[in-house]
C-alpha positions as CSV (number, residue, x, y, z in Angstrom):
1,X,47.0,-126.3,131.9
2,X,48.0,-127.4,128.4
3,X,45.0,-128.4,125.9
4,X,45.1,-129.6,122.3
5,X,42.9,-128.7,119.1
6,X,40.4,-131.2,117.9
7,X,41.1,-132.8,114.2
8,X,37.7,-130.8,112.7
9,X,40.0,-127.2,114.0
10,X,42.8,-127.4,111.2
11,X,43.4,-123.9,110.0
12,X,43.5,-123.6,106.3
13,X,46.0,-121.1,104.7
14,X,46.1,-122.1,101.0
15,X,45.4,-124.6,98.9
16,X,49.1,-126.3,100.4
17,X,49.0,-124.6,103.8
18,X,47.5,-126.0,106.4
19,X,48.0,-125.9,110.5
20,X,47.2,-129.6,112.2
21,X,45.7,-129.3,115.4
22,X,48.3,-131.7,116.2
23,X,51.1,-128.9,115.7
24,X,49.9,-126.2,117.7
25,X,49.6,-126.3,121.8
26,X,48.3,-124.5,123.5
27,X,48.6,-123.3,127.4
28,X,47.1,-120.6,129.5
29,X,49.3,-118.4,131.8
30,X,48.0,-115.6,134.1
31,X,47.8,-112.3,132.2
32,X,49.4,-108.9,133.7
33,X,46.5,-106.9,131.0
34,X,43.0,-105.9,132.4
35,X,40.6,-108.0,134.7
36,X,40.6,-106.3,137.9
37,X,41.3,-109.0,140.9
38,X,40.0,-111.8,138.4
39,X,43.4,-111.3,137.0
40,X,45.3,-112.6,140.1
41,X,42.9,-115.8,140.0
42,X,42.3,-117.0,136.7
43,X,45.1,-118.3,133.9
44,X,43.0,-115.8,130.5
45,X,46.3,-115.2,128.9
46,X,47.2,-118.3,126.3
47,X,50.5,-119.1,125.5
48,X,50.3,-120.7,122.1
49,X,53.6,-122.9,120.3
50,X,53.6,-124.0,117.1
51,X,56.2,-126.3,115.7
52,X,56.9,-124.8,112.3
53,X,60.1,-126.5,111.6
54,X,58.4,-130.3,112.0
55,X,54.9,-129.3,110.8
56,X,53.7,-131.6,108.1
57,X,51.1,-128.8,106.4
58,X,53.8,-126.5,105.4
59,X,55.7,-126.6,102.3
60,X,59.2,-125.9,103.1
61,X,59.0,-122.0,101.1
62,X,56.8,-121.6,103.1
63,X,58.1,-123.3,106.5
64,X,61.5,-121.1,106.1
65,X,59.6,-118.0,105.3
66,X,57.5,-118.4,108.7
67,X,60.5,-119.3,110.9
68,X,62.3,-116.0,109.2
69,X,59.4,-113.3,109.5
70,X,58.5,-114.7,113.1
71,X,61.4,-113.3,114.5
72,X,62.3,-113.4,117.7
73,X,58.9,-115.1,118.8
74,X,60.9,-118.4,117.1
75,X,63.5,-120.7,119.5
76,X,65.9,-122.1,117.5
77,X,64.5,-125.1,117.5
78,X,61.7,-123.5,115.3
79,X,59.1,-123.6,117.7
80,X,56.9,-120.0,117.2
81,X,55.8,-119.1,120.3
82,X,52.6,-116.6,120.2
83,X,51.4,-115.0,123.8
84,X,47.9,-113.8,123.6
85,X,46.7,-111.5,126.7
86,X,45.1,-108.5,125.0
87,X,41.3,-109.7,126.4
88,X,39.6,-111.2,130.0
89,X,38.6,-114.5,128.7
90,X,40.7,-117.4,127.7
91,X,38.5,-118.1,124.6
92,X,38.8,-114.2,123.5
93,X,42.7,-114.8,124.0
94,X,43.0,-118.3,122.5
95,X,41.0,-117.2,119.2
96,X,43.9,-113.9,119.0
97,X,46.5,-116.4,119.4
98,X,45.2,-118.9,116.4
99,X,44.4,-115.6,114.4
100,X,47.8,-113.8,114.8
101,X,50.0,-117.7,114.0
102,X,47.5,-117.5,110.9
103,X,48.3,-114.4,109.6
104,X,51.9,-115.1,110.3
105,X,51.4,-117.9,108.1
106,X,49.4,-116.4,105.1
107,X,52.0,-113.8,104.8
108,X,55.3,-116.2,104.9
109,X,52.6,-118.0,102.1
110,X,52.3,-114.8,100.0
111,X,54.2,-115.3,96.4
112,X,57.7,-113.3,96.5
113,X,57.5,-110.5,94.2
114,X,58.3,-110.4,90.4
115,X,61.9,-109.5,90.1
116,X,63.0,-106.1,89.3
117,X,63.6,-105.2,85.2
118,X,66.2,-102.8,84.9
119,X,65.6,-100.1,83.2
120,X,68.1,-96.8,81.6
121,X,67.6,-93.7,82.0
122,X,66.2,-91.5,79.0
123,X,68.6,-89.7,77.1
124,X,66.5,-86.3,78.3
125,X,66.8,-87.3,82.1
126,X,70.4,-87.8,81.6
127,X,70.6,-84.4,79.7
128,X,68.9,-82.7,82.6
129,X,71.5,-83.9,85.2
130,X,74.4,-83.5,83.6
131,X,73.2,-79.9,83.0
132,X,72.3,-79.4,86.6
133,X,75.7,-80.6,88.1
134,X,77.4,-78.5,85.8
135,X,75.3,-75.4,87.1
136,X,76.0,-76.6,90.7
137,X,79.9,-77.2,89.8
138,X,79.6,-73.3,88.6
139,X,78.2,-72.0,91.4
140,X,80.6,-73.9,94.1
141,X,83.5,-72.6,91.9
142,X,82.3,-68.7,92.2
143,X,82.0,-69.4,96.0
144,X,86.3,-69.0,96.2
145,X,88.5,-66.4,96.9
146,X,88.4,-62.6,94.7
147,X,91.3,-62.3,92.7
148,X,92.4,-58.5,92.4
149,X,93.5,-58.3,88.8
């Protein structure tokens, strides 16, 4: 059974992320988690795929950030493929599917971070070291064999 969001059920990200309904589809599978005999019966567990690579509301930063941090739930085709099972209800399951793709999303949205500055050492630090590795260079050296002079 394969069922499609409504237009009114776009998930907004940012200001120039959004999911289209039209991106995301949505199937139910039979779960192997909790539910007792139900679980043999009734298809709770949602299988959800989202086109990322062809998806109109994604910048492409963003679009090759997603396909990158979604790992191995990604085809090559850049499909992401989310399976949701953790709960006994297919609306339960269906909302942690649409919840999981969004955080997925918000964090391949997330500005990289500032660059690094370089910075030197102070002259004291270097001091310090240089100081040490001479006491360890001591130490190491008393460590050989006795003369008997």
């Amino acid at each position: 059974m394969t069922s499609r969001m409504s237009a009114d059920d776009k998930i907004i990200i940012a200001e120039d992320v959004v999911i289209h309904p039209d991106d995301i589809e949505e199937s139910f599978i039979r779960s192997s988690g909790p539910g007792g005999q139900n679980v043999n019966k009734v298809a709770t567990a949602v299988q959800l795929r989202f086109d990322a690579a062809n998806a109109p509301g994604l910048p492409e930063r963003v679009r090759a950030r997603t396909i990158k941090l979604a790992g191995q739930k990604a085809t090559k085709d850049g499909v992401i493929v989310i399976e949701a099972g953790r709960y006994r209800t297919q609306e339960q399951n269906r909302a942690d599917a649409r919840a999981r793709l969004a955080a997925l999303v918000a964090k391949a949205a997330e500005p990289p971070p500032p660059p690094r500055k370089k910075t030197r050492p102070t002259k004291g630090s270097v001091e310090r070291r240089l100081k040490s590795k001479a006491g360890r260079s001591t130490v190491k050296k008393l460590r050989g064999r006795v003369d008997d002079h």
